[in-house]
Each structure stands twice: as C-alpha cells, then as structure tokens.
C-alpha positions as CSV (number, residue, x, y, z in Angstrom):
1,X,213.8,131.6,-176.4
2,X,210.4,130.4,-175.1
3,X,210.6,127.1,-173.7
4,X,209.1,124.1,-175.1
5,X,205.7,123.8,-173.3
6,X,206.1,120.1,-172.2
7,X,209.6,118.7,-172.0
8,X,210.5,116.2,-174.4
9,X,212.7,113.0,-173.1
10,X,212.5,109.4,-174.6
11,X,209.9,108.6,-172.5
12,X,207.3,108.0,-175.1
13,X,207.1,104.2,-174.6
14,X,207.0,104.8,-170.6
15,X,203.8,107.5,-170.9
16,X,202.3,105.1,-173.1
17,X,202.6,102.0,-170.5
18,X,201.5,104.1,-167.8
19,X,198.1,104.9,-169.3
20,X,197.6,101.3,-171.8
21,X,195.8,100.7,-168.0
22,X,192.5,103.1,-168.7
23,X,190.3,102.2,-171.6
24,X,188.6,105.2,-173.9
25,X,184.9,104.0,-172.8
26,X,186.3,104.0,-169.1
27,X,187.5,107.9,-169.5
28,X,184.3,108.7,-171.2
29,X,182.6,107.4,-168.4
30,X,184.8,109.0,-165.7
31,X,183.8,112.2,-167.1
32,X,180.1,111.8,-166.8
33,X,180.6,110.6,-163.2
34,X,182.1,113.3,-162.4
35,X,179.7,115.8,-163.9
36,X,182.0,117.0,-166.6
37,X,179.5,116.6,-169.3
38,X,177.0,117.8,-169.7
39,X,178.2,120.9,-167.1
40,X,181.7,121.5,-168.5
41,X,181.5,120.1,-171.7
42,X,178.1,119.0,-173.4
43,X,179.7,116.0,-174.7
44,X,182.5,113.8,-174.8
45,X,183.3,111.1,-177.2
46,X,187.1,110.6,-177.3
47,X,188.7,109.0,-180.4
48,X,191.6,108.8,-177.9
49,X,193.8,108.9,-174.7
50,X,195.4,111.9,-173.4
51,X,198.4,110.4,-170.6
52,X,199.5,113.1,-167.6
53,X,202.2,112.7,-166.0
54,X,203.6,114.8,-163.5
55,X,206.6,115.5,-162.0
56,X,206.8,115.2,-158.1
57,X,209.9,116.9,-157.1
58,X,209.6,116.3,-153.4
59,X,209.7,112.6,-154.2
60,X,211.5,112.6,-157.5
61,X,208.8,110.5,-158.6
62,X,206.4,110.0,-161.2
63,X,202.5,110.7,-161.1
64,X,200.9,109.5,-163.7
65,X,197.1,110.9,-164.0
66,X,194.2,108.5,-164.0
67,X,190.6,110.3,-164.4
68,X,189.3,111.2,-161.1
69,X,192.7,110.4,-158.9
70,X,192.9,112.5,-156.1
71,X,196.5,114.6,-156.7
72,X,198.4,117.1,-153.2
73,X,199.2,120.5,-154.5
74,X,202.8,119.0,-154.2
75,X,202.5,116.4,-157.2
76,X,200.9,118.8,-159.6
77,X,203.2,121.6,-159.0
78,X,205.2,121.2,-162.3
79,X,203.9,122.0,-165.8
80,X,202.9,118.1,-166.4
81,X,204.5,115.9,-170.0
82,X,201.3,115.1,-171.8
83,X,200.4,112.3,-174.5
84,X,198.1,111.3,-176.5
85,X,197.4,107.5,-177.9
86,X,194.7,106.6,-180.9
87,X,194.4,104.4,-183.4
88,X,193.2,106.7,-185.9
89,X,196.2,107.5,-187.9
90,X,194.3,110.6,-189.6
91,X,195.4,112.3,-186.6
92,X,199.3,111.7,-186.7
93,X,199.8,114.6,-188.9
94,X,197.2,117.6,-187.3
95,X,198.0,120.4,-185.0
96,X,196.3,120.6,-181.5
97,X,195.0,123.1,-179.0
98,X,195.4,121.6,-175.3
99,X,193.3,123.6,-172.3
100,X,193.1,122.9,-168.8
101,X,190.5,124.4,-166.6
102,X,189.3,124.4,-163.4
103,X,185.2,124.5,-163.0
104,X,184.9,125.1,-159.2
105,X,186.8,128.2,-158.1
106,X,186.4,129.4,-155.5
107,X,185.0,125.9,-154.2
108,X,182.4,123.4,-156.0
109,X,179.3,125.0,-154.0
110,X,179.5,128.3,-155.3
111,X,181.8,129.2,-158.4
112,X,181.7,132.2,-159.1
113,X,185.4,132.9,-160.7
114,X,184.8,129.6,-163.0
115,X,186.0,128.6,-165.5
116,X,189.3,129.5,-164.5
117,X,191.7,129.0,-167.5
118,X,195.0,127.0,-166.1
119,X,196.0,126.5,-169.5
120,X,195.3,127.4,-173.1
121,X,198.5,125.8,-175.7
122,X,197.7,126.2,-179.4
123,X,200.3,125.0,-182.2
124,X,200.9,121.6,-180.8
125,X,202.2,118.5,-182.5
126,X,203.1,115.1,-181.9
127,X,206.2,113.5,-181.5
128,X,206.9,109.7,-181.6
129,X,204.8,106.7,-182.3
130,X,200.7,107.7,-182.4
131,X,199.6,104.1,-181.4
132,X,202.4,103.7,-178.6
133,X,201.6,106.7,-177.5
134,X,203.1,110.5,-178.5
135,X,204.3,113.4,-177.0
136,X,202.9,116.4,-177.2
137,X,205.4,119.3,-178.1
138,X,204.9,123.1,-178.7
139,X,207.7,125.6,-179.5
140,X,205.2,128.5,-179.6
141,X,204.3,130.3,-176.3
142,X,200.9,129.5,-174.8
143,X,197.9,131.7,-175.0
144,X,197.6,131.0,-171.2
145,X,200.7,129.4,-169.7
146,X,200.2,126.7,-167.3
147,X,198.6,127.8,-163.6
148,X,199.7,125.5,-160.9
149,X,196.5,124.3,-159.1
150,X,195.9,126.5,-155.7
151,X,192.3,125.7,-154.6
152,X,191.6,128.0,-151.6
153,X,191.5,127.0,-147.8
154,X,187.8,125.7,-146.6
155,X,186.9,124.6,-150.3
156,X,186.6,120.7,-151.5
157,X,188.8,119.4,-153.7
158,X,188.4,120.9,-157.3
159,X,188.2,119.2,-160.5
160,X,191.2,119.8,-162.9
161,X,190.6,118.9,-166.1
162,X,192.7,118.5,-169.3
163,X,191.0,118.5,-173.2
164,X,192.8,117.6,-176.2
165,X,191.3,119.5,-179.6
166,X,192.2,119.0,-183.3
167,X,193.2,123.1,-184.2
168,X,191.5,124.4,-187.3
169,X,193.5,126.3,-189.6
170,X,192.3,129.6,-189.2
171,X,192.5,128.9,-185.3
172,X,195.6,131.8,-185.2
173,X,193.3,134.6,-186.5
174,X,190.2,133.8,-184.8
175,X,191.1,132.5,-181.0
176,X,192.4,136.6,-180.3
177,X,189.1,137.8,-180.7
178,X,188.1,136.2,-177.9
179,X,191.2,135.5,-175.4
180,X,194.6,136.5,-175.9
181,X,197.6,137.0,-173.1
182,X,196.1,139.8,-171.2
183,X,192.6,138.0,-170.8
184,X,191.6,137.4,-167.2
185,X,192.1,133.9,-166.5
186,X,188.6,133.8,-164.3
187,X,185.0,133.4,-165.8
188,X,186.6,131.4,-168.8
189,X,184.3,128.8,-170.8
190,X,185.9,126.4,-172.6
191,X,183.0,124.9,-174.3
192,X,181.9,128.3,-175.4
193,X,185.5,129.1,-176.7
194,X,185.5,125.5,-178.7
195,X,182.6,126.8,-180.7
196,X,183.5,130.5,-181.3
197,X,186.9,129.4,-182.4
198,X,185.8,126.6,-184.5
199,X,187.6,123.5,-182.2
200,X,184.7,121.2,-182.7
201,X,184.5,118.7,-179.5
202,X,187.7,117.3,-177.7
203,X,189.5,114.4,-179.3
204,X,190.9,113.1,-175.7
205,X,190.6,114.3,-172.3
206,X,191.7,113.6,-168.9
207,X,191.5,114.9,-165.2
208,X,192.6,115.2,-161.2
209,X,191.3,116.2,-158.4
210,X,193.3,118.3,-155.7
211,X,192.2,119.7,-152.9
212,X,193.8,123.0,-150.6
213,X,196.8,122.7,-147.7
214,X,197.7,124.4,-144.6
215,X,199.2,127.2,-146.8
216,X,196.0,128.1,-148.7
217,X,194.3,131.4,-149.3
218,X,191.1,131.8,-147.6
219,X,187.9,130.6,-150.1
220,X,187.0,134.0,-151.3
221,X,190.1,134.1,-153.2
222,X,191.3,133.2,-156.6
223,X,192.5,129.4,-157.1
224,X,194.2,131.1,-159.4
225,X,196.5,133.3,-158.1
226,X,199.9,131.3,-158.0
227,X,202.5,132.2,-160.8
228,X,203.2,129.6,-163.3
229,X,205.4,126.7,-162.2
230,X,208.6,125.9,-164.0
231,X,209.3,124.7,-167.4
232,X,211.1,121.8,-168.8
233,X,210.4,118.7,-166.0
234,X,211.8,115.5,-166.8
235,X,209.6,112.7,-165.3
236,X,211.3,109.6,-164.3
237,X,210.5,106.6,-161.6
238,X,207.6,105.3,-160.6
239,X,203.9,106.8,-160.2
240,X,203.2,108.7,-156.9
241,X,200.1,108.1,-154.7
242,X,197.3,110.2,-154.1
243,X,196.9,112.2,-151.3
244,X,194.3,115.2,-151.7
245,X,191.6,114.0,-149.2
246,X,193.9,114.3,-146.9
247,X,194.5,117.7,-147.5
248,X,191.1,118.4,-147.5
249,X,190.5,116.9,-144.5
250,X,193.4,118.6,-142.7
251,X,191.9,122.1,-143.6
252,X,188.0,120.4,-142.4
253,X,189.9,119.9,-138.9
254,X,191.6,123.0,-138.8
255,X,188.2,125.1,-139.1
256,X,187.0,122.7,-135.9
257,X,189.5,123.9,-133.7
258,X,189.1,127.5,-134.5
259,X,185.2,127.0,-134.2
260,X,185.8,125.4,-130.9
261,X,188.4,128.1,-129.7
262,X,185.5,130.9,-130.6
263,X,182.9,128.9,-128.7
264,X,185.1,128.7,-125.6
265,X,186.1,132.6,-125.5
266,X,182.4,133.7,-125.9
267,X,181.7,131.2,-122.7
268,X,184.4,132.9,-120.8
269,X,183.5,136.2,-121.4
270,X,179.7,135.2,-119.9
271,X,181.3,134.1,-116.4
272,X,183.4,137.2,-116.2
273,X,180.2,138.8,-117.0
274,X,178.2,137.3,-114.4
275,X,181.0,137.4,-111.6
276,X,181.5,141.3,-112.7
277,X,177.8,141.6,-112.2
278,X,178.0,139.8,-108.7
279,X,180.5,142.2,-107.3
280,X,178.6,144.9,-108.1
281,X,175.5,143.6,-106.2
C-alpha cells in the first residue's frame, strides 16, 4: 500500500502554534523579496498559511519553515508534515494539489535544468480544525514524489518553494497530458502547469533556502538527482536552527584552497623550469 504522503500524528494544534508567528501579508511579501513573483509565479495573494515542518533526524528535532529561513541539507532530508490555516471556511471541504519546486538548478546564475519538480501531490485533503490549522493528508501516490533538496557544490543556496492549489475537478484527466510519473523532473514550470491544468493561482505558499555540503555533486549536475527520502516522519520537539550559509560558505572556502594549491604548482613548475634551463647553459 502507498504511504500516506505526509504523516498524520495529533500534532495539529503544535503545526498551527508554530506558524500563528508569520502573518499572510508578511508571506506575501517574503515572496516578492525574494523574487518569487513575478519570476516563479506572476502573482501571489494567499487566502492562507501553508506550515512546514520538518523532521531533523540527526537532532530529533523539529524545523519548522518560516519563508526565506536558511535550512542544511540535513534538516530537510525527510518528506516534510504540511498544514494549511485560513479563515475562509469554503475551503474546509476542497481537494488540493501541493508542488514544490526548485527555480535555480543548477545554481541561481544560470538555471538551466529549472524548474525542477521536487514535488507534485494531487488528491489532497484536510484533516483537523481549518482555523487551528490542518493537516494535509493524501492516500493517493504523487504525480512526482518528494525530491530531497541536493543543490550542487559551488552553487548559492537555492530557493525551495512550496504552493498550495485548490484542485479542479477534472484535474485527474487533464494534469496527464502534460506530466505524469515518467516526466523528467527538470525544465518543469509550475506556473505554466497551473494554467494548462486549470489550478488557478496558489491559495497558500511557503519556502527555504538550502544551500550544498562537502558531499555535493559538482554545479553542472542535477540538484535533482537524490532518490526520494523516506515516508511517514513523525515530527516532535522543538524547531531546529538554520544553518545553510554555512554550508555555503564551507564549499566558497573549499574552492580557495584548491585555487591556491593550482596557483602554487604552476609557480613550481616555473623554477624547475628556470633551474633546468640553467644547467643546461
């Protein structure tokens, strides 16, 4: 049996109290600092908030997602438990689609693999309390199952963002004419795909940044390429802290050294030259 696509636990109340924090206006305007709209998205004008929460199971902590917070490849290794909060009570009863895409693969200069398509859930409902916050739950398997964020060495941190749609109810016969299973995950547009399968604009949204570690592919690579992490986490303790600059920073110091290394071998090989040329005179 496919597993449920975010675990459910009774931690409604707790996603809800970890997010009450961020305002809708403040998200909104999160996104347009960070270029999100118009590049990503043309526009954004959430009725809603869409909570994150990951799973950090080197720390067995919590790491609860606030738009723009810098996130190690460690805390968002595990499918995240999403929720989403709103007052309007029309949507307590509809059926989502969630994606989560990545705009700047293979790094933010030049992406040429972007969109890639870490996630693409349809057939999503909610479960518990809309105004204290519900769960998102899906017993269906995923058009694209979740991709565990793997920017590639030498890049800058990438932008990771989540979008919440309302589903239309012809969504099942019309999203397989543009993306099914076997669909390359690269060169994906969301904001094209809302339009040609009817999703109209996102009702919530949210997103991290996370830049590559030691372990990292070189830049020309997919950030892609990673399988999909587990199923079925069960967050519990407090949020984590963020930590991706440093990351970043680690691989900026890395490529110093080797630079330096190159720039002290061709020097070398000059004075053997020289002292070569010497003997010979």
């Amino acid at each position: 049996m496919f597993a449920k696509l975010f675990s459910l636990a009774t931690l409604a109340t707790v996603v809800a109290a970890q997010t009450s924090n961020v305002t809708i206006a403040q998200v909104a305007q999160a996104f347009s600092a960070a270029s999100i709209v118009p590049i990503v998205i043309p526009t954004f004008n959430p009725t809603g908030l869409l909570g994150v929460v990951f799973f950090d199971n080197t720390t067995n902590l919590n790491v609860t997602v606030t738009p723009g917070q810098n996130l190690t490849r460690e805390q968002n290794a595990l499918r995240p438990t999403v929720s989403f909060t709103s007052n309007d009570t029309s949507l307590a009863s509809q059926t989502f689609v969630l994606a989560m895409v990545d705009p700047d693969a293979p790094t933010p200069q030049n992406p040429t693999e972007a969109e890639i398509r870490h996630l693409l859930a349809p057939n999503i409902t909610l479960s518990g309390s809309l105004a204290d916050g519900a769960l998102l739950v899906n017993n269906t398997p995923a058009i694209s199952d979740f991709l565990r964020p793997t920017p590639p060495a030498g890049s800058d941190p990438h932008r990771y963002i989540l979008l919440l749609f309302v589903q239309p109810a012809n969504f099942s016969q019309v999203a397989p004419n543009f993306v099914n299973a076997s669909t390359p995950v690269s060169n994906f547009n969301i904001s094209l795909f809302a339009v040609e399968a009817g999703l109209g604009s996102p009702v919530a949204g949210n997103f991290f940044l996370t830049g590559p570690d030691n372990t990292s592919t070189p830049a020309s690579g997919s950030s892609s390429a990673s399988a999909a992490a587990s199923t079925n986490t069960s967050p519990s303790g407090s949020a984590g802290t963020s930590a991706g600059a440093a990351a970043s920073s680690g691989a900026s110091n890395a490529a110093s050294m080797m630079m330096g290394m190159e720039k002290l071998s061709v020097v070398g090989i000059t004075i053997a030259m020289c002292i070569m040329g010497m003997l010979v005179l």
